[in-house]
C-alpha positions in Angstrom: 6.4 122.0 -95.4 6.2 118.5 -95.6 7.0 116.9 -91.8 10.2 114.0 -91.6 9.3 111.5 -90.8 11.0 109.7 -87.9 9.4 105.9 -87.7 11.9 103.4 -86.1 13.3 101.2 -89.1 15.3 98.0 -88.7 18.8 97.9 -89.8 18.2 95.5 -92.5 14.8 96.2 -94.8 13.1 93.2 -95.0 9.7 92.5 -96.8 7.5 92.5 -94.3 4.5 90.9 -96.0 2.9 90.4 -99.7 -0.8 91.1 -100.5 -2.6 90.5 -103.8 -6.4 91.4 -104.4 -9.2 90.5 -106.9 -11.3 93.1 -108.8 -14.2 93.7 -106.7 -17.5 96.1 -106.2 -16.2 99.0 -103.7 -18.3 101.3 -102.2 -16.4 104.8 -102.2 -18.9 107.6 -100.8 -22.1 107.9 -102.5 -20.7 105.3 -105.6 -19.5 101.7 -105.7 -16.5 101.2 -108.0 -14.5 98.2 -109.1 -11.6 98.0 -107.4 -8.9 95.5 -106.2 -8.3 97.6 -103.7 -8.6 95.1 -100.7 -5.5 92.6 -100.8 -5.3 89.2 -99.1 -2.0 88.0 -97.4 0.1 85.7 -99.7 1.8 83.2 -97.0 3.3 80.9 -99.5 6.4 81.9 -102.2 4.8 83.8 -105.3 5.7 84.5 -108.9 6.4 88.5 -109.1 6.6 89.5 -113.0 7.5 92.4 -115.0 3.8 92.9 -114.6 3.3 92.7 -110.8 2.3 89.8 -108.6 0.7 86.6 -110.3 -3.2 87.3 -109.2 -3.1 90.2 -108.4 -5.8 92.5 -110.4 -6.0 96.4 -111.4 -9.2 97.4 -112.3 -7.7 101.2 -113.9 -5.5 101.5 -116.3 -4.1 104.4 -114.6 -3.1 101.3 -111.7 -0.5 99.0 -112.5 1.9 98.5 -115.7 5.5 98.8 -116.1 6.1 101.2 -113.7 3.8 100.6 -111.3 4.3 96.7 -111.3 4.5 96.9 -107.8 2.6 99.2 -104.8 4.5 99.5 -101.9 3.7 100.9 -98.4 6.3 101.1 -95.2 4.3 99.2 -92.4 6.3 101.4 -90.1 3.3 104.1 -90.6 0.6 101.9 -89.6 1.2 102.7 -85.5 0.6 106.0 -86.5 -2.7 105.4 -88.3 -4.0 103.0 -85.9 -3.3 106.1 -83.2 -4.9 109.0 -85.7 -8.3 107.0 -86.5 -8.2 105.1 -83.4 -8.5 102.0 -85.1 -6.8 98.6 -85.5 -4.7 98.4 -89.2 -2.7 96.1 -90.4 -0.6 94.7 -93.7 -2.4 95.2 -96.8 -5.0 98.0 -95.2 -3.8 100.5 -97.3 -4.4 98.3 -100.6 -0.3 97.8 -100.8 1.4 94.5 -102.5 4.5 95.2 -100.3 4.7 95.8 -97.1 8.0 96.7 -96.2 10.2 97.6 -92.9 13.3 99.7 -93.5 12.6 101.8 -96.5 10.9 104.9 -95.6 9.8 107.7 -97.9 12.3 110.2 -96.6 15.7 107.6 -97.3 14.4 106.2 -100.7 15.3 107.9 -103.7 14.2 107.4 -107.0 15.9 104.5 -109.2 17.1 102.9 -105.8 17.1 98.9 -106.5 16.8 96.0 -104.5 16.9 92.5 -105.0 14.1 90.2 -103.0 14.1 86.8 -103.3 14.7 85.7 -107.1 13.3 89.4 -108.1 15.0 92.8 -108.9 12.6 95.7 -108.0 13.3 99.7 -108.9 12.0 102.6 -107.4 9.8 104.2 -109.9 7.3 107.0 -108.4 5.6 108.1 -105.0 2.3 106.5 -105.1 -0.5 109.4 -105.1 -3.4 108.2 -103.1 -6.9 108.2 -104.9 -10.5 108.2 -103.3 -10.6 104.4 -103.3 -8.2 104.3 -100.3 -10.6 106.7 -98.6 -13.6 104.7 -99.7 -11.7 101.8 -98.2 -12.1 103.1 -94.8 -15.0 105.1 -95.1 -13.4 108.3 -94.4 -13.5 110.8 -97.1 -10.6 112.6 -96.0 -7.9 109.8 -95.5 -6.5 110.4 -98.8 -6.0 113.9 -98.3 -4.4 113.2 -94.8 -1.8 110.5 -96.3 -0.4 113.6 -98.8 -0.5 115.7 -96.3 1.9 113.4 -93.9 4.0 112.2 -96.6 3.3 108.7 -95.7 2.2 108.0 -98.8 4.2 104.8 -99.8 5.7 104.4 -103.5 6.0 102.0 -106.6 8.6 99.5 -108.1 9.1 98.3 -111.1 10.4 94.9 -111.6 14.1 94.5 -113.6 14.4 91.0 -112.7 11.0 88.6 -112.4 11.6 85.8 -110.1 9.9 84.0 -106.9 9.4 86.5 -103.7 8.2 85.6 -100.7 7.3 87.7 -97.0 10.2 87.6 -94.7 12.8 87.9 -97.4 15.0 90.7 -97.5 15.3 93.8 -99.4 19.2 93.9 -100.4 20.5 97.4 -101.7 22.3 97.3 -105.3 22.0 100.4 -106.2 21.2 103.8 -104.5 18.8 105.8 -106.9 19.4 109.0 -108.4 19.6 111.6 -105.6 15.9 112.4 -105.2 13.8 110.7 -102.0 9.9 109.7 -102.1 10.0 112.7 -99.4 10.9 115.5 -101.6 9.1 114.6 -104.9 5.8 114.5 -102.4 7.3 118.0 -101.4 7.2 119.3 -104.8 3.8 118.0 -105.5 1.5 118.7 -102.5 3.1 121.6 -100.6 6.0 124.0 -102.0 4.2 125.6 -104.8 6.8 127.9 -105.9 10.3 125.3 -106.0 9.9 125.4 -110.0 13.8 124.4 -109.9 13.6 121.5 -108.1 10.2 120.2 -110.1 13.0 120.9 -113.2 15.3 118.4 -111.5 12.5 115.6 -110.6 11.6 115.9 -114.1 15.0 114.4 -115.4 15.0 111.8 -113.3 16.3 109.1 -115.7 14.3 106.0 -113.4 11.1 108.3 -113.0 8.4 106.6 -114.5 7.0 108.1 -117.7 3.4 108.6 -116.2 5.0 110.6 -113.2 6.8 112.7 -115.4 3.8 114.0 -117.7 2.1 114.9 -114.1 5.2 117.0 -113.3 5.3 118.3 -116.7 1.7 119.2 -116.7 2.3 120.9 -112.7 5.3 122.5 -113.8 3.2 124.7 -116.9 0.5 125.2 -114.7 2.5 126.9 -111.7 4.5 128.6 -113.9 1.6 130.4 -115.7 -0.3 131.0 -111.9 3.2 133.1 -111.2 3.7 134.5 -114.5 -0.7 136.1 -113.8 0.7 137.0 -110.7 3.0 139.3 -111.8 1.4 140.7 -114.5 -1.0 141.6 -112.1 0.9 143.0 -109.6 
C-alpha cells in the first residue's frame, strides 16, 4: 500500500524554481546515454510553450510533447532524500523543470489547472521514473525507491503559453477530475488486483493519451494473470 505522504506545504503553492537542460552524454550503469537529464536553474523570466520550456531539450521521444510539456517535482520531498542517501539535493536534482511547493502527489488530481505567470498548465500524468534518474545519482535503485514512496512528481501540459518565472505562484482554476497523482501511482506499482479503479483512471478525460495506453496495456495483462489463476485453481 502506497504510504501518504505528509510533507509540510505552504498555504499558497508557489513555483519554487525552473530548470532547463541540454542533451548531453550520461553515464547510466555500465552505458552512457544522451540525456537532458541534468537541468540548470533559469533565474531570469522564460518563454513556456505548448511544447515545454524555451531550451529545454528531450533526447526520447517517449520524454516530452503535448502532454508531457512540462516535468514537475514537489521540492517538499527533497529533505527526505537528502536524509535517505545521506546526501545534499537540491532543485532540479531530480531532472524536474518545475520545482514546486504546495502541490503534492497525494492533493493533485488529474486535470487540475493552474495559471503561473502568463501560462495555463494542466495536470496530465504521474511521471514514472526511468534508469536515467538512477544513472543520475549513481544508484541503481533510486528509481525503484521513488515508485515505491510515491514521491514520484507528475507532468503538465500547457493550455495557455505565456512568460513564467521562479517565485511566481501557482493559482488554482480548476480542481481536476477526482483522481490524485497518489492513487494512479497506487494502481500502477502496488494494488495489483483494483481492476475497477484502473477502469476509472482509464476515463480520465485530462489523462494523457500515452498514460492511458500503459493502463490499457496493465489493465489486459492483470486481468489475464487472474483469469490463469483461476483456471488453475
Amino acid at each position: 500500500m502506497t504510504r501518504r505522504i505528509r510533507e509540510r506545504t505552504p498555504e499558497d503553492p508557489r513555483l519554487a524554481s525552473v530548470q532547463v537542460g541540454r542533451v548531453k552524454p550520461l553515464q547510466a550503469g555500465p552505458r552512457v546515454v544522451s540525456s537532458a537529464f541534468r537541468k540548470r536553474p533559469v533565474r531570469e523570466p522564460i518563454l513556456l510553450g505548448r511544447l515545454g520550456l524555451a531550451g529545454d531539450d528531450q533526447a526520447a521521444p517517449t520524454h516530452g510533447g503535448p502532454d508531457k510539456a512540462v516535468c514537475a517535482y514537489a521540492g517538499e520531498h527533497y529533505p527526505y532524500w537528502q536524509g535517505r542517501l545521506a546526501r545534499q539535493m537540491g532543485t532540479g536534482d531530480f531532472g524536474e523543470n518545475f520545482t514546486t511547493l504546495g502541490l503534492l502527489e497525494s492533493e493533485l488530481q488529474i486535470g487540475a489547472s493552474f495559471a503561473v505567470g502568463e501560462a495555463v498548465v494542466q495536470v496530465s500524468q504521474p511521471r514514472a521514473p526511468c534508469f536515467k534518474l538512477s544513472g543520475r545519482h549513481g544508484l541503481p535503485r533510486l528509481a525503484v525507491w521513488v515508485r515505491q514512496t510515491g514521491r514520484t512528481g507528475y507532468y503538465f501540459r500547457v493550455l495557455q503559453e505565456g512568460i513564467v518565472e521562479a517565485g511566481h505562484p501557482l493559482v488554482a482554476l480548476e480542481g481536476g477530475d477526482g483522481i490524485t497523482i497518489a492513487e494512479l501511482n497506487r494502481l500502477c506499482f502496488h494494488d495489483r488486483r483494483d481492476l475497477a479503479g484502473l477502469d476509472r483512471a482509464i476515463e480520465l478525460q485530462a489523462l494523457s493519451e500515452a498514460f492511458r495506453a500503459g493502463l490499457l496495456r496493465l489493465r489486459r495483462r492483470r486481468a489475464a494473470a487472474r483469469a490463469g489463476a483461476a483456471v488453475a485453481a
